[in-house]
N, C-alpha and C positions, 0 to 999 in steps of 0.2 A: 612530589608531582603537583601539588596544590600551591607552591611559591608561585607567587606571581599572576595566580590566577583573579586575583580582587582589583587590582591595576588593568586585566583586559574587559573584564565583565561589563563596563559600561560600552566599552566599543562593538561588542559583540553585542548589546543591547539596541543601540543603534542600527548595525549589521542586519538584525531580525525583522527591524520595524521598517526600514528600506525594504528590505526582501519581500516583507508583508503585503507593502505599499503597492510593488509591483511585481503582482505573477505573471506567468505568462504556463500556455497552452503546455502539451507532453510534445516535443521533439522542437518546441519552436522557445526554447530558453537562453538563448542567444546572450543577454542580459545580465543573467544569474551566473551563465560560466565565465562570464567574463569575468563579474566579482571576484568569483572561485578561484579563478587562476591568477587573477592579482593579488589573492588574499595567499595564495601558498607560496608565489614566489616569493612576495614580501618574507615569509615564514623559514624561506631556505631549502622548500621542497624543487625536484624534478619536476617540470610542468609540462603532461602533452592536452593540448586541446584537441575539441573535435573526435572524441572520438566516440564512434557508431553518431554522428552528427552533431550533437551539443554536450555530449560528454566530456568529465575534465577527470583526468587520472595525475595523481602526484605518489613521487615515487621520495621515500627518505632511507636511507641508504647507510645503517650504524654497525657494522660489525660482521663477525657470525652470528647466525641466530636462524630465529623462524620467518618465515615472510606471512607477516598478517596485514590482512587487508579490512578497511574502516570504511562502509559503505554509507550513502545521504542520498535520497530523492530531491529533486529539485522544482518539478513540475505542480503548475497550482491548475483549477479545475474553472468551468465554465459556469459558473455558480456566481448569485449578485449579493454582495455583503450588504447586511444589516446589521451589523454589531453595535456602530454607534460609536467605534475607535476614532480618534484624531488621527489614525494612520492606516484606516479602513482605505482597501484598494478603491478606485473610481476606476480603472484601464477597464479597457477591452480590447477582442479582437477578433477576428477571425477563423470561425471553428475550420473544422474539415472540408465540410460542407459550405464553406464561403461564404455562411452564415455571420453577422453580430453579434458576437455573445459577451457577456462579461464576466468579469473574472478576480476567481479570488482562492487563498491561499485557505481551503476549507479542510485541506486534511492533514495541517502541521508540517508541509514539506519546507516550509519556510525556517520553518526552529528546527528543522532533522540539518539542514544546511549551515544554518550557524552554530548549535551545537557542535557539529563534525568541523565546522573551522576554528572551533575554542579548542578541539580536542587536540586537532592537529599541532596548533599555536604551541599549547603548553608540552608535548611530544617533544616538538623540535627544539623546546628551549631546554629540554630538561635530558638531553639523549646521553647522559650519567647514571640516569635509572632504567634505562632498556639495553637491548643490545637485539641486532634484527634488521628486516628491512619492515618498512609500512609503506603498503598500497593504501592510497586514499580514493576514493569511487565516488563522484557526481555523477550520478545516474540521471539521464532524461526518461521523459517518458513514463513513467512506474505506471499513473493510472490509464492506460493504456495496453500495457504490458510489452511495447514496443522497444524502448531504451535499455532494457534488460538483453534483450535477443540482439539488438542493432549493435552495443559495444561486446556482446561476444564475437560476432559475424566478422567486427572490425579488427578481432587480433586480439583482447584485450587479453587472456591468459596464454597469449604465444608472443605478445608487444612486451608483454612486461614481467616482472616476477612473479612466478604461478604461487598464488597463496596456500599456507597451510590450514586457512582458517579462512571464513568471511562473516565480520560481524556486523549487520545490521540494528538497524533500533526504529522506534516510532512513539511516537506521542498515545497517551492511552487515557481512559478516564481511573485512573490511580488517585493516590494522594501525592498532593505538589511535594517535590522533595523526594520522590522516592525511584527506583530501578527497578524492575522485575521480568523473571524470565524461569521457566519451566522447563522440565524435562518433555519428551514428546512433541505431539499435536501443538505449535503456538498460534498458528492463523490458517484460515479456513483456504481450502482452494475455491476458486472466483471464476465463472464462467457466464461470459454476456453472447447472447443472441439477439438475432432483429430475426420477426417471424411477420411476415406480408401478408395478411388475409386480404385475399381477390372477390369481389364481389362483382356488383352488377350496377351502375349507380341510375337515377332520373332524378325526376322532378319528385320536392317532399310533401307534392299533392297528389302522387301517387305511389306509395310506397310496395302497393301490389305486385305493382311490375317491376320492382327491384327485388336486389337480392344484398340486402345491406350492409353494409362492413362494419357498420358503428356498432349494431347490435351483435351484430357476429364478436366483434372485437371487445365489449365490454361483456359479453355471455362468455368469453374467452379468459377473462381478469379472474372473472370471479370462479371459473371451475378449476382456476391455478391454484385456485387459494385452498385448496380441498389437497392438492397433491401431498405435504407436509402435513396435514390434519391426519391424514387417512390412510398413506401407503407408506410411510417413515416411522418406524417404532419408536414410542417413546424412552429406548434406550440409546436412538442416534438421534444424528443433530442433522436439518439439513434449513433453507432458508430461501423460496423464493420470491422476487420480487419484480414487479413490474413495476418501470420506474419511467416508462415514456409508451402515450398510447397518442396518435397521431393521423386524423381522418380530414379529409374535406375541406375546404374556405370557405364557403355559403349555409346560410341556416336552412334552407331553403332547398339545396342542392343534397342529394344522397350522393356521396360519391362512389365512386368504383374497389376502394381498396385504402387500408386502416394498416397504418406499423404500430406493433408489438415491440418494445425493446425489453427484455427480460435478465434477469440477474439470478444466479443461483452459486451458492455458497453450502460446501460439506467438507466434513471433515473425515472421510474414509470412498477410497475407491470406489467401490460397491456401491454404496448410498450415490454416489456422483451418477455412475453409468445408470442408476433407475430414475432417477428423478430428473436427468436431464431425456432418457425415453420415455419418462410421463408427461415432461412438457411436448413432447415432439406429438405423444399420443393426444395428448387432452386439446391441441391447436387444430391438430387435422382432425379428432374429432366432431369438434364443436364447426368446424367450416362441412364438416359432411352432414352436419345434424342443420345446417344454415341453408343446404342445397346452394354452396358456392359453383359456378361453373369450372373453377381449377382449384387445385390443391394448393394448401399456403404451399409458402416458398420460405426458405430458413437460411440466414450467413452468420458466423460467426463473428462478434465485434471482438472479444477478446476472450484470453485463458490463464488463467495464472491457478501453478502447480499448490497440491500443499507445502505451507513450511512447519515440516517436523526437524529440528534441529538435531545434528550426531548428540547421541549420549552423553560423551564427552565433554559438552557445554551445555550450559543453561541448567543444571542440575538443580531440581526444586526438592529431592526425597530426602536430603538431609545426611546423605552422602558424600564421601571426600573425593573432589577430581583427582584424575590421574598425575603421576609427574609432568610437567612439558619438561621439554630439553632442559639441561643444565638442572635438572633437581628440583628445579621449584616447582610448587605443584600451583596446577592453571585454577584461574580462578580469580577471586575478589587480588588486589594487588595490598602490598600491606600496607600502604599511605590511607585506605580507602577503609569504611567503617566495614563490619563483616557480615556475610549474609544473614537473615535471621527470620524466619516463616510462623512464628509464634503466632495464633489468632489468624493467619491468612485465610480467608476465603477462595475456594479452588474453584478456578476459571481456565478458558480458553478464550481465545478468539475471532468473533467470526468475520475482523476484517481479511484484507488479504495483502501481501505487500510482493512484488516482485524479485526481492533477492534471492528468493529460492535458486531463480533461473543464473541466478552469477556461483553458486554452490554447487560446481559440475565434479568436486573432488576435493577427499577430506572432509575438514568439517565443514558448519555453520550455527550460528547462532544467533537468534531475535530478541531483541530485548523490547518492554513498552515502557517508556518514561511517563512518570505522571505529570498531568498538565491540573489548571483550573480547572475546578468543577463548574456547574452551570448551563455548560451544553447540553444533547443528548448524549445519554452514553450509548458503545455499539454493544449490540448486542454476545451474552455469555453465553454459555454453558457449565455446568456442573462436572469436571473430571479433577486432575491433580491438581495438587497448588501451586500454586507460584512463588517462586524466591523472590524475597525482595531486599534490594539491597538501598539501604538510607542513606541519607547525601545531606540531608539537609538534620536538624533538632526540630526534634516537634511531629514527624510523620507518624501516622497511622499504619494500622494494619489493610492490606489493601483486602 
């Protein structure tokens, strides 16, 4: 499976740094599938575009077999690069809100995208070593959680061949060179809210006669930060964060009403439904303790499910998967070095990625590729460990 692979690496190198160059918004990736769908025709795949809006689905079509499906996010974030790359994004665009914003490839969707077109490449050139169909999935949308629900809505598992499997993957802070993936719990579920504190606003030479939303709204930050401290055992995991607080144009002017946009991240049902009623408690709280004239007001921005992968996949206990079809049993392929968890440090993760929502039947499984160190990493947790499987010489234990 690896013939041929050292002849494409620099075009897909290329591939990356274009991609890098230019993100673009979740559902507005017009651009990227275009690539997409020139790269898999080139490849010899089935190509439908457009689907659930800037989705690209390729279909490869070898034999009897299993139908597995090879999922990539495509969408880059409203975020200004400072890396200092020679192929650092400069675009911008237009948020939701008709806003300027700029933009950049900040959570690896760029390398999930050409990765999955190296994968594909060598797939179709090598279809002597499989037997099957392959779905290939450009997902729009992910940070959002819009392009996962939009290409279900549009038919995708009644358009095309319904998979037995869907493997996702993402970029992680590992060691360069290396795969991993665990059994259970692999990424966190992700829940964004905007919560509106109403206040009363004047002039900020008299503050008496208001009833103020800055203070309400920043006495609001800081009693979230208590929720995780105080009502979450330290044997669960939960994560919240206020990530946009949003009041006024004048220094001078108290306004009327302050957004909250809020983030919270857990990894078990239960912890979810309290901690998303602590933030709902500790908001109308602190605006009853402020003497607002009306209660906040709460919308949801977005939800994405946890991804606990079927058993079947991702197996970190050091356990032998089951047969898949034809006898061979699923798992590491034997071109490929074998899995090996010696010295692993057992983690999870509290990002969160949308493929859950394409995982309606049968399996699924998450993998995190290591990238360069140097950024921050996202935040762990302490439970199983993770399999890792080596790609490159020279990797570490992650």
């Amino acid at each position: 499976m690896r013939d041929g692979l050292d002849a494409r690496l620099p075009g897909l190198g290329l591939l990356y740094r274009d991609l890098h160059s230019h993100p673009e918004l979740s559902m507005q990736e017009h651009r990227t599938a275009g690539i997409v769908a020139a790269e898999l025709r080139g490849q010899g795949w089935e190509v439908t575009e457009g689907v659930g809006g800037t989705g690209v689905v390729g279909v490869l079509r070898n034999g009897e077999g299993p139908v597995v499906a090879l999922r990539a996010d495509m969408d880059g974030l409203p975020v200004r690069e400072a890396t200092g790359l020679d192929y650092a994004s400069t675009d911008t665009a237009l948020s939701p809100d008709g806003e300027p914003v700029p933009l950049m490839h900040a959570c690896g969707h760029d390398l999930h995208t050409a990765a999955l077109l190296g994968a594909t490449g060598q797939l179709a050139a090598h279809r002597e070593l499989w037997r099957g169909t392959l779905l290939a999935i450009f997902q729009p949308g992910e940070e959002t959680a819009a392009g996962a629900r939009a290409m279900l809505a549009d038919g995708l598992l009644e358009r095309f061949p319904r998979p037995d499997v869907v493997l996702g993957q993402h970029v992680g802070p590992l060691p360069l060179g290396s795969v991993a993936t665990r059994p259970g719990v692999v990424m966190a579920a992700a829940d964004s809210l905007r919560a509106r504190l109403l206040g009363r606003g004047g002039h900020g030479s008299a503050p008496h006669a208001t009833v103020d939303p800055v203070v309400m709204a920043a006495a609001t930050v800081m009693r979230l930060q208590g929720i995780v401290a105080r009502e979450v055992s330290p044997t669960e995991s939960a994560v919240v964060t206020v990530g946009s607080l949003r009041a006024g144009t004048k220094e001078n002017i108290i306004p009327d009403e302050a957004e909250l946009k809020i983030n919270i991240r857990t990894f078990d049902a239960a912890v979810r439904e309290r901690v998303l009623a602590a933030v709902r408690r500790t908001v109308e709280g602190e605006a009853a303790t402020s003497g607002a004239p009306r209660p906040p007001e709460f919308s949801e921005i977005n939800s994405f499910p946890l991804l606990s992968p079927d058993g079947q996949f991702g197996r970190g206990d050091g356990t032998r998967p089951p047969r898949a079809r034809g006898g061979r049993r699923s798992g590491a392929h034997p071109a490929l070095p074998a899995v090996g968890q010696r010295g692993l440090r057992p983690a999870r993760h509290c990002g969160r990625v949308s493929v859950r929502l394409l995982v309606l039947r049968r399996h699924g499984a998450q993998q995190l590729g290591g990238r360069r160190s140097g950024g921050r990493a996202a935040a762990h947790r302490a439970r199983q460990p993770l399999a890792v499987l080596r790609t490159g010489g020279g990797s570490r234990a992650a």
